[in-house]
C-alpha positions in Angstrom: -12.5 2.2 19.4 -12.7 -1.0 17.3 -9.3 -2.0 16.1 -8.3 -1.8 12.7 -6.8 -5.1 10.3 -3.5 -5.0 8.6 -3.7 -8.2 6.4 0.2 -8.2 6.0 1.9 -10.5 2.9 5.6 -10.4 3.7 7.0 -13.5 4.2 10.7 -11.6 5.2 10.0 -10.7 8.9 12.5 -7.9 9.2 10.6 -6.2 6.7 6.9 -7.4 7.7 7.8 -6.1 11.1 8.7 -3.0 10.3 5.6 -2.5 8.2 3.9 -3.4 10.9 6.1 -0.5 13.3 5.3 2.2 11.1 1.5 1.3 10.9 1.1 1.8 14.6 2.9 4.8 15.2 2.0 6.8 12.0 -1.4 5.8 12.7 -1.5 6.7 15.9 -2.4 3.0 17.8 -1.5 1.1 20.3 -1.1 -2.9 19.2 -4.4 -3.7 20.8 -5.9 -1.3 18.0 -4.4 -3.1 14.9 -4.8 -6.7 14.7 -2.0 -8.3 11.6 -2.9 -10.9 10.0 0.2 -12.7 7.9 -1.1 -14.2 4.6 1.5 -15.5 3.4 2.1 -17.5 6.7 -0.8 -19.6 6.6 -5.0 -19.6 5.7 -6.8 -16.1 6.6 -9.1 -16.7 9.3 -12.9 -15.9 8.9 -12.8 -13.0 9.5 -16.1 -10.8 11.5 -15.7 -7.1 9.7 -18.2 -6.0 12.6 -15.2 -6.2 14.7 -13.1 -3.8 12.8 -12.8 -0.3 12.3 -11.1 -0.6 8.8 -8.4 -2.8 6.6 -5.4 -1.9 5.5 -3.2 -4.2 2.9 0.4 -3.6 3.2 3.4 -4.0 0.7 4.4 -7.2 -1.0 6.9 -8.7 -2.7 4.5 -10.2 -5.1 3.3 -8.6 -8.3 -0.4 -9.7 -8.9 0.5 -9.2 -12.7 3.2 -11.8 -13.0 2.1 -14.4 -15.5 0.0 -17.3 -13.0 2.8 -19.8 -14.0 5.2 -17.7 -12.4 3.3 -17.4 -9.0 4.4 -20.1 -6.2 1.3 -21.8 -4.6 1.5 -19.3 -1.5 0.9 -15.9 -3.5 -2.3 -17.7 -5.3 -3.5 -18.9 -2.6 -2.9 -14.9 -1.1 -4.6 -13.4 -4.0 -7.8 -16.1 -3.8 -8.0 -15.3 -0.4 -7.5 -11.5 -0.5 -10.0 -11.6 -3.8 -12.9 -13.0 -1.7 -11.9 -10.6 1.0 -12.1 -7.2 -1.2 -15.4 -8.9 -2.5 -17.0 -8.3 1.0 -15.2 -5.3 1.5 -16.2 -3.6 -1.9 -19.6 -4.7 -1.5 -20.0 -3.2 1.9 -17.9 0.1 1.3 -15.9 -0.8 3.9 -13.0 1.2 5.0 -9.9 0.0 2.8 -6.4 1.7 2.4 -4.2 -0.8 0.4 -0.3 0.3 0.0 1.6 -0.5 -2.9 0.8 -4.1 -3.5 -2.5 -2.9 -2.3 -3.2 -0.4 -5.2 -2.6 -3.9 -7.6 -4.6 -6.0 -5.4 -7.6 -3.9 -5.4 -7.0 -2.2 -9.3 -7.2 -6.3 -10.3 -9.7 -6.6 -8.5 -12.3 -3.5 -9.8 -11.3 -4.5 -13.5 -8.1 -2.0 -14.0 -5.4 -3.1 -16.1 -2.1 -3.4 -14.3 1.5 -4.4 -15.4 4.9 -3.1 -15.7 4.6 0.3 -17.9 4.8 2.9 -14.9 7.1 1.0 -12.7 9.5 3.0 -10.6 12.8 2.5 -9.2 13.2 2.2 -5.2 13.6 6.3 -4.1 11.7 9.2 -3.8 8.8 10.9 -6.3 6.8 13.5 -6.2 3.3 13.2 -5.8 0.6 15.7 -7.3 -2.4 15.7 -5.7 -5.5 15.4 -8.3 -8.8 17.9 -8.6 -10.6 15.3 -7.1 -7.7 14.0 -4.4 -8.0 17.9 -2.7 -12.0 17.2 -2.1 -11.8 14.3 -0.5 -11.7 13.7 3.3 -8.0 12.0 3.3 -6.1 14.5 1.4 -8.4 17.8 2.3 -5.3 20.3 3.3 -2.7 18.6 2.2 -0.1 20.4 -0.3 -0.6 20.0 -4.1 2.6 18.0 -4.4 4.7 16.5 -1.7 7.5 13.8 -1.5 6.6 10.5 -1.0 8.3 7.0 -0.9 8.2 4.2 -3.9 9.8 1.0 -5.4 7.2 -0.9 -7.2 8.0 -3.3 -10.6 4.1 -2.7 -11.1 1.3 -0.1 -11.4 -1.5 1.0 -12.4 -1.8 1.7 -16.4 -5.6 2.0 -16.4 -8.3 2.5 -14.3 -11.9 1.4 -14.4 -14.6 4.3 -15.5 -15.6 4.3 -11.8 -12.6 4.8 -9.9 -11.3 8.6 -9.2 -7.6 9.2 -9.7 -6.5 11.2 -6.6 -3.0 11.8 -7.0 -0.3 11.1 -9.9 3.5 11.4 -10.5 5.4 12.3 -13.4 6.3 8.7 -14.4 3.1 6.9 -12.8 -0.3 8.2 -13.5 -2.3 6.5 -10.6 0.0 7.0 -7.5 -3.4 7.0 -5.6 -7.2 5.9 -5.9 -10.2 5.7 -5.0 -13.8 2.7 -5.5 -17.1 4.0 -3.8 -16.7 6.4 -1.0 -14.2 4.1 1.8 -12.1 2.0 -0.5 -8.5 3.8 -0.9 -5.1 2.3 -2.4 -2.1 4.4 -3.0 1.1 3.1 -5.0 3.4 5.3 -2.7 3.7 4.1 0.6 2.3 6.3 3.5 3.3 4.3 6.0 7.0 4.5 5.2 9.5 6.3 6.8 13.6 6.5 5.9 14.1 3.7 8.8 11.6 2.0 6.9 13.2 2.1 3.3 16.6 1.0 4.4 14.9 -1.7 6.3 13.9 -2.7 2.9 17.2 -2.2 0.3 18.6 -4.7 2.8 15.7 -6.6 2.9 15.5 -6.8 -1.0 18.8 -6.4 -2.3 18.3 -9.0 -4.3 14.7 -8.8 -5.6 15.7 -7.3 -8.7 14.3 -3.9 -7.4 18.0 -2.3 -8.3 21.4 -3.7 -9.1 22.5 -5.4 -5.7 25.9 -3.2 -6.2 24.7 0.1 -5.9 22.0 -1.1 -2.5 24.9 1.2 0.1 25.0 4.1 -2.5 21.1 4.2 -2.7 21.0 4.2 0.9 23.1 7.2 1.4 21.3 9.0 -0.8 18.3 8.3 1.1 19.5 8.8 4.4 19.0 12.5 4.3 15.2 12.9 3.1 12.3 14.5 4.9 9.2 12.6 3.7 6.5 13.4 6.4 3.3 14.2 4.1 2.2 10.7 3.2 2.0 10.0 7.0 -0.7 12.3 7.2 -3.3 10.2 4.7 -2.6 7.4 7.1 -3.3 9.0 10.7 -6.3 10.8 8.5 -7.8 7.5 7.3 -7.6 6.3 11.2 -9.0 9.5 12.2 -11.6 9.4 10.0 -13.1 5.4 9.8 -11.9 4.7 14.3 -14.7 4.3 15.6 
């Protein structure tokens, strides 16, 4: 099988790491099948998609809506990077699962509008599955509604006429996507797990994701949680695009 690319934008190791951790093992591969790539740590390399089963774009502390003034010179020089990237990919169809700071990256980029309406705190939501999101191949059998993982400033307000809304939440219309038949972003994370999240209140207890007071609290509540669905769409989108 072709590896798969994780272009990773975490400049916090601990956390990138981690992201990293769960990708393998919920995807089922070994590090020799998923090549990272750290944007924030310096140029992307060319890069030769023949070599490459898929991409996947990870979380990010970024928001590609913050006003360009507000960006340091590493996260523009990310999203102009990553921009000519998703232009190849999108023309191409080529297999795509952005998390997260992927559903932004790739919304921007296919003309949706994204800002901070349908924000939602660091926890878990429940995720209803669309008319749509139970045809296609990644979420075929899965339940109408499962838990999954969030904490996200931004989202997703509106979509372009050509992307398919697969799944929603209560307070977040476009939890998941899709552009042409291979290009996927979710705003939940699949990937994570509750090792994962408490990785990440630590991580960024001071992002202004919550109150830095209440990180232990949120934690405990955490601690107990089952969230094994969104795993699934992950270890699907490998099963279905390894080759």
């Amino acid at each position: 099988m072709k590896p798969f690319l994780l272009l990773a934008c975490r400049p916090e190791d601990a956390a990138g790491d981690d992201e990293y951790r769960a990708f393998l093992e919920y995807g089922g591969l070994h590090e020799r099948d998923l090549h990272r790539v750290r944007m924030e740590a310096g140029p992307v390399p060319e890069l030769d998609l023949d070599r490459y089963s898929g991409v996947f774009l990870g979380g990010s502390p970024f928001n590609s809506s913050d006003p360009e003034e507000r960006k340091s010179a590493v996260q523009r020089r990310v999203e102009a990077e990553l921009g000519a990237v998703l232009d190849r990919l999108v023309q191409l169809d080529f297999p795509f699962l952005g998390a997260c700071y992927g559903i932004g990256s790739l919304g921007r980029h296919q003309g949706a509008v994204v800002d901070r309406t349908f924000g939602e705190p660091i926890g878990a939501v429940e995720v209803t599955v669309s008319a749509a999101g139970r045809e296609d191949p990644l979420l075929r059998g899965l339940p109408a509604s499962f838990p999954a993982f969030v904490g996200h400033k931004e989202a997703v307000r509106q979509l372009p006429a050509h992307a398919v809304v697969l799944a929603s939440s209560a307070a977040c219309p476009v939890q998941m996507f899709r552009v042409r038949q291979n290009l996927y972003a979710t705003q939940f994370h699949p990937e994570l797990d509750v090792e994962g999240i408490l990785t990440r209140i630590d991580v960024y207890r001071h992002a202004g994701y919550f109150p830095p007071e209440e990180a232990d609290a949120l934690k405990e509540s955490l601690r107990p949680l089952e969230v094994e669905v969104p795993k699934r769409i992950l270890s699907a989108f490998v099963a279905r695009y390894g080759r």
